[in-house]
matplotlib code that plots the C-alpha trace (Angstrom):
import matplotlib.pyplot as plt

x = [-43.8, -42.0, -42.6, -46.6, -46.7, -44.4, -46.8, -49.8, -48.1, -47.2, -43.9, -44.2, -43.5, -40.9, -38.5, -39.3, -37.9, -34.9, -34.9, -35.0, -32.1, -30.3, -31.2, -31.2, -27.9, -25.3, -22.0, -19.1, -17.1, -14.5, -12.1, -11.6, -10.0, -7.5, -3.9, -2.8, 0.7, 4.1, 4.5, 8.0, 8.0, 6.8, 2.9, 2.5, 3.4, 1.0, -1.8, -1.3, -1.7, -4.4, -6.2, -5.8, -6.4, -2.8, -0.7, 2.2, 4.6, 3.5, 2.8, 5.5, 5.2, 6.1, 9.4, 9.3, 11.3, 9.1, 7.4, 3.9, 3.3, 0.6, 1.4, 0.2, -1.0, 0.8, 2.9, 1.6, 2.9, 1.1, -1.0, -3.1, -7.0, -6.6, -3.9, -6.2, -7.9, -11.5, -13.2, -13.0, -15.7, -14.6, -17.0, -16.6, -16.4, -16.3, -13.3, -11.5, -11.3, -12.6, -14.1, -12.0, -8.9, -6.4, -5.7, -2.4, -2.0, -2.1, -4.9, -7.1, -4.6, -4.3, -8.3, -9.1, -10.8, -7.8, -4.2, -3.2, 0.9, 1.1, 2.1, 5.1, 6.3, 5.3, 8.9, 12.4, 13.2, 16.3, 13.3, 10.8, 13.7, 14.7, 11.1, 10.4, 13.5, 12.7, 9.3, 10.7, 13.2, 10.9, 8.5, 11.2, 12.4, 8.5, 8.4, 12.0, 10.7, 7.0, 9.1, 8.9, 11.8, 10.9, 10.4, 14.4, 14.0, 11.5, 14.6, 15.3, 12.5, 12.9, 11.4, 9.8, 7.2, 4.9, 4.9, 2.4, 3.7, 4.8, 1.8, 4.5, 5.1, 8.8, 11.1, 12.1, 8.9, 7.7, 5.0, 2.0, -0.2, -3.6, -4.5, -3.4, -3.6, -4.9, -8.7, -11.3, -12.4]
y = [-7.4, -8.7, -12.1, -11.7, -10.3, -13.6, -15.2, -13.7, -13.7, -17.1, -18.5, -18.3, -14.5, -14.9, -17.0, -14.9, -12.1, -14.1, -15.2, -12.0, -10.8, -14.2, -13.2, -9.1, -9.6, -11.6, -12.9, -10.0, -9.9, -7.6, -10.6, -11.0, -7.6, -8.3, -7.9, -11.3, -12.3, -11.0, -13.7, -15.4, -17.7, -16.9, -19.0, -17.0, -13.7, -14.7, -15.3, -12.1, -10.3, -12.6, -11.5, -7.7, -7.8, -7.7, -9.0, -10.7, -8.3, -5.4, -6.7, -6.0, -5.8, -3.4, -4.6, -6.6, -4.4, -1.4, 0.8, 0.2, -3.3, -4.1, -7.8, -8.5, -5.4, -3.9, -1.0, 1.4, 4.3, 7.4, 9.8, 12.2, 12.4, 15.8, 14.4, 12.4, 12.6, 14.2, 13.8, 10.1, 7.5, 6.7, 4.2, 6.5, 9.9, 11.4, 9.6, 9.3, 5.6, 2.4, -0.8, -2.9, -0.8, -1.2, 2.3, 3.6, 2.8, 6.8, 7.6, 9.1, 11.8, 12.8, 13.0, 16.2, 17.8, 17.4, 18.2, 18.5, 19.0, 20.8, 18.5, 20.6, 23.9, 26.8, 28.8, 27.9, 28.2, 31.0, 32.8, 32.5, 34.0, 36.9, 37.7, 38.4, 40.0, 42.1, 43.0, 43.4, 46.4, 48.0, 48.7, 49.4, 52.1, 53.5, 53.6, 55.7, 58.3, 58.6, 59.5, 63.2, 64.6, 66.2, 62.8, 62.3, 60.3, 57.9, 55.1, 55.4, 56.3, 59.5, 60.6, 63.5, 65.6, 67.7, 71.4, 74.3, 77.2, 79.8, 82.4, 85.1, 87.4, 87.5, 89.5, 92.0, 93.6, 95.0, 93.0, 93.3, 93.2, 91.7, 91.9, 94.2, 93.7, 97.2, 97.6, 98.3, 101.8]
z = [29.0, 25.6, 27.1, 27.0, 23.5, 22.4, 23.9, 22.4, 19.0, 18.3, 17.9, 13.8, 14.7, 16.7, 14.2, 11.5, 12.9, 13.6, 10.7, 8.4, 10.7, 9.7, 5.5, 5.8, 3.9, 2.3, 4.8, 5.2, 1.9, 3.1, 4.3, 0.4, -0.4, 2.7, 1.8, 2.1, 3.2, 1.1, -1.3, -1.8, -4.2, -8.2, -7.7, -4.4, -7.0, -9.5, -7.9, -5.8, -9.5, -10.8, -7.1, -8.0, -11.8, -12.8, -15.0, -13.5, -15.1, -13.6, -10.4, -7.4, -4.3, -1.1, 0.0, 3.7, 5.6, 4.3, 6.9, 4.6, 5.9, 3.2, 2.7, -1.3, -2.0, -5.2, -5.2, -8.0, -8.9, -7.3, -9.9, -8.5, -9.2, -10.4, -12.9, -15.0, -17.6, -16.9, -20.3, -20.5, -19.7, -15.8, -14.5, -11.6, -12.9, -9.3, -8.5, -12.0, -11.5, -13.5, -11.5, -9.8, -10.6, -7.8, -5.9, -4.8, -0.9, -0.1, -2.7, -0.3, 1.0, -2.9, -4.2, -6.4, -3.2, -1.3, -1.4, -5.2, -6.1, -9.4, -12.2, -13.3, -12.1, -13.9, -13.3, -12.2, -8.4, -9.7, -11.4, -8.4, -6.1, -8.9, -9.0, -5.6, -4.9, -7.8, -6.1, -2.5, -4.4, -6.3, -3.0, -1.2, -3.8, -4.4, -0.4, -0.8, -3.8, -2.2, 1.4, 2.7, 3.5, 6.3, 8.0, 8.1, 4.4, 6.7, 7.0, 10.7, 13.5, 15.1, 18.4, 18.1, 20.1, 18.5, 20.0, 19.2, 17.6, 19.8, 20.7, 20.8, 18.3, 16.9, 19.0, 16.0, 16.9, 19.8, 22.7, 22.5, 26.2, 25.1, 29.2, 31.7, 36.2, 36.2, 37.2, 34.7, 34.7]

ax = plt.figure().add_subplot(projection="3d")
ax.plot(x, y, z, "-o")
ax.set_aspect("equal")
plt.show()
């Protein structure tokens, strides 16, 4: 069937189709931003900053050993999305960055929607621990003065089965027959 409407369209149709697939877009560009390999000698280290818009002075490099195996790509320090600053003029205010700014190798594990660490802690650990020991005695001692004690001061489980009160009168005073096995007159 595509073969009789080829035919009944021309071929002019046929290699402009081809064509526009051949120009829908310009050739892959990604190969350019591919970490390239560690460099060893002082050119290979500058043109590995002058490829990542460094200078050469704060350009270094993931050690070769390193369990990162990112070739040229620059070790920067980490600082969290949520860190900076969100009144100035980002050229990407949703992502706190500027164009062509190089990103940290983990920055996607760190973006402000994700996992944020606080930028300094608020209290001392000694403080944090003193606090909520303080908190767990002071329930325990409200649980201790709101306690009945009836209930055995409430610190140690007791069985106990509940029984009805007695339907007997005391045994100071005499019986009393409610009934009787006699017939009714």
């Amino acid at each position: 069937m595509l073969g009789v409407a080829r035919r009944l369209a021309g071929p002019a149709t046929a290699s402009f189709h081809t064509m526009a697939v051949r120009r829908a877009g310009p050739v892959p560009w990604n190969y350019l931003w591919k970490p390239g390999p560690v460099p060893r000698t002082e050119e290979a280290r500058l043109a590995a900053a002058k490829k990542y818009g460094m200078i050469q002075e704060d350009y270094e490099n993931y050690p070769v050993g390193s369990d990162e195996m990112c070739g040229d790509y620059p070790k920067l320090p980490l600082v969290y999305e949520a860190h900076k600053d969100p009144y100035y003029a980002w050229d990407y205010p949703e992502q706190r960055r500027d164009y062509n700014e190089p990103l940290h190798i983990d920055h996607d594990m760190y973006r402000e929607t994700r996992y944020t660490p606080p930028d300094q802690f608020t209290k001392k650990t000694y403080r944090q621990m003193a606090t909520m020991l303080g908190m767990v005695v002071a329930f325990w001692a409200f649980g201790f003065w709101i306690e009945k004690p009836e209930n055995n001061g409430g610190w140690f489980p007791v069985k106990k089965q509940p029984v009805l009160e007695h339907k007997y009168q005391p045994r100071y005073k005499p019986f009393r027959t409610d009934y009787s096995f006699e017939p009714a007159e």
